[in-house]
N, C-alpha and C positions, 0 to 999 in steps of 0.2 A: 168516123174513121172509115172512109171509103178507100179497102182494099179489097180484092180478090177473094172471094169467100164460095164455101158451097151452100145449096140450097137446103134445110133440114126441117124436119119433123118435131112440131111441140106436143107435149099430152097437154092434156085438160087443163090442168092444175098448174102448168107451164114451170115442171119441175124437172124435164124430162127431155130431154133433144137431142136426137139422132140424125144421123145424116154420112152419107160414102164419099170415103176418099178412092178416087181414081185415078189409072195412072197403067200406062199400059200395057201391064206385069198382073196388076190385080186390082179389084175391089176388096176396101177394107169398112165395113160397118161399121163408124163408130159412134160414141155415147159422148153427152156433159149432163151431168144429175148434178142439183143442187140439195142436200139433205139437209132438212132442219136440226142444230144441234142445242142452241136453249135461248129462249125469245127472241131477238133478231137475229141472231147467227145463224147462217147455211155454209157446209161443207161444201166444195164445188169441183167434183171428181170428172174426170174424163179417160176414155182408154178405148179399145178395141172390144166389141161384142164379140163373143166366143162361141162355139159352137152348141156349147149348154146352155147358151141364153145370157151367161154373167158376165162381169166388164174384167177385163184383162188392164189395169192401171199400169202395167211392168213393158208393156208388151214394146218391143222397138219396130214400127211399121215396115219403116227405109222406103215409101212410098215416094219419094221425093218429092212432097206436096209440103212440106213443114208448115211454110207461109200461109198458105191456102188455109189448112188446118187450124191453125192458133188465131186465126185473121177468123174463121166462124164461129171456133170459140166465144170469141170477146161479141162477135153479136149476140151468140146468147147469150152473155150477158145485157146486153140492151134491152131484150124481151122480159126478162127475168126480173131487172131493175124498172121494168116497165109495169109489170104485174105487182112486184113488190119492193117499192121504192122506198118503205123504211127498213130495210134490212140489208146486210152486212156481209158477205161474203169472205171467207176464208179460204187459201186454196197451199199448198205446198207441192211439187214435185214428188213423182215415187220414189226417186233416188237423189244425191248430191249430187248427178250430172245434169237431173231434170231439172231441180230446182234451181240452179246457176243458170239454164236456158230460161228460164220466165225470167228471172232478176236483171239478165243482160238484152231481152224481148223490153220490158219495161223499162229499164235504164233505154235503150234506145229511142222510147215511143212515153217516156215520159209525159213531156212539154203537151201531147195530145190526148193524151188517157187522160191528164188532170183537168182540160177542157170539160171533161164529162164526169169522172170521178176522183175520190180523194182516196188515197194508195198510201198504208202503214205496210212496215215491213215488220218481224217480229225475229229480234237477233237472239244469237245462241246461248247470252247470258242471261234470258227471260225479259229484256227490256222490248219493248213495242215501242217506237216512231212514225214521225213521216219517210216514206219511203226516200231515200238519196242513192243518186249514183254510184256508183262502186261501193257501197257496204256490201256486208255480206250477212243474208236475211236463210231463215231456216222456212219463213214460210209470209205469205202475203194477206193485208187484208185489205180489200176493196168498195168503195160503197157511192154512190151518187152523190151528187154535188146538190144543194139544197140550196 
């Protein structure tokens, strides 16, 4: 998926990538942490680092980088499925506006995500699927193509 991405920072353990959005209003530090949540499962949070060091998941930039942003997201996941390719990622939106933006990013970029990975959506009634176009998912799950 060669699009426009920023350059960012992995820790050790390659659990951990930071990297600034720009734009010529401001710099915005931000985060994607992926947490272990039980055997192959990782949470995979992203937001704005804050001034006390913690991640702002809420926070609305208005950077006008969206693209940029979500486009180095999905690298790191490359790196992450790179270190750890049996594991599973889980990720949902802070809000019902966020989470429609990933479901309509992905409905768009489908056909090219599934080149690389296999994408379950997990709907409001507790059923989990393959991800489809226009449902409507409360949260996503992601993992490498084997």
């Amino acid at each position: 998926m060669e699009k426009p991405s920023y350059n960012f920072e992995v820790s050790n353990n390659g659990l951990i990538f930071s990297f600034e959005s720009v734009s010529r209003e401001k710099i915005i530090k931000k985060v994607v942490v992926y947490e272990p949540l039980v055997d192959e499962l990782y949470h995979m949070g992203f937001g704005d680092l804050v001034e006390d060091n913690t991640i702002d998941y809420s926070v609305k930039s208005a950077n006008k980088d969206m693209n940029k942003v979500l486009s180095t997201v999905v690298q790191t996941m490359f790196l992450f499925f790179e270190k750890y390719p049996d594991k599973k990622v889980v990720f949902t939106g802070s809000n019902e506006i966020r989470t429609r933006l990933y479901r309509s990013i992905i409905s768009k970029f489908v056909e090219e995500i599934e080149l690389y990975f296999l994408v379950e959506g997990f709907k409001n009634d507790g059923t989990q699927e393959v991800f489809r176009k226009n449902e409507d998912y409360y949260a996503f799950l992601i993992y490498p193509r084997i």
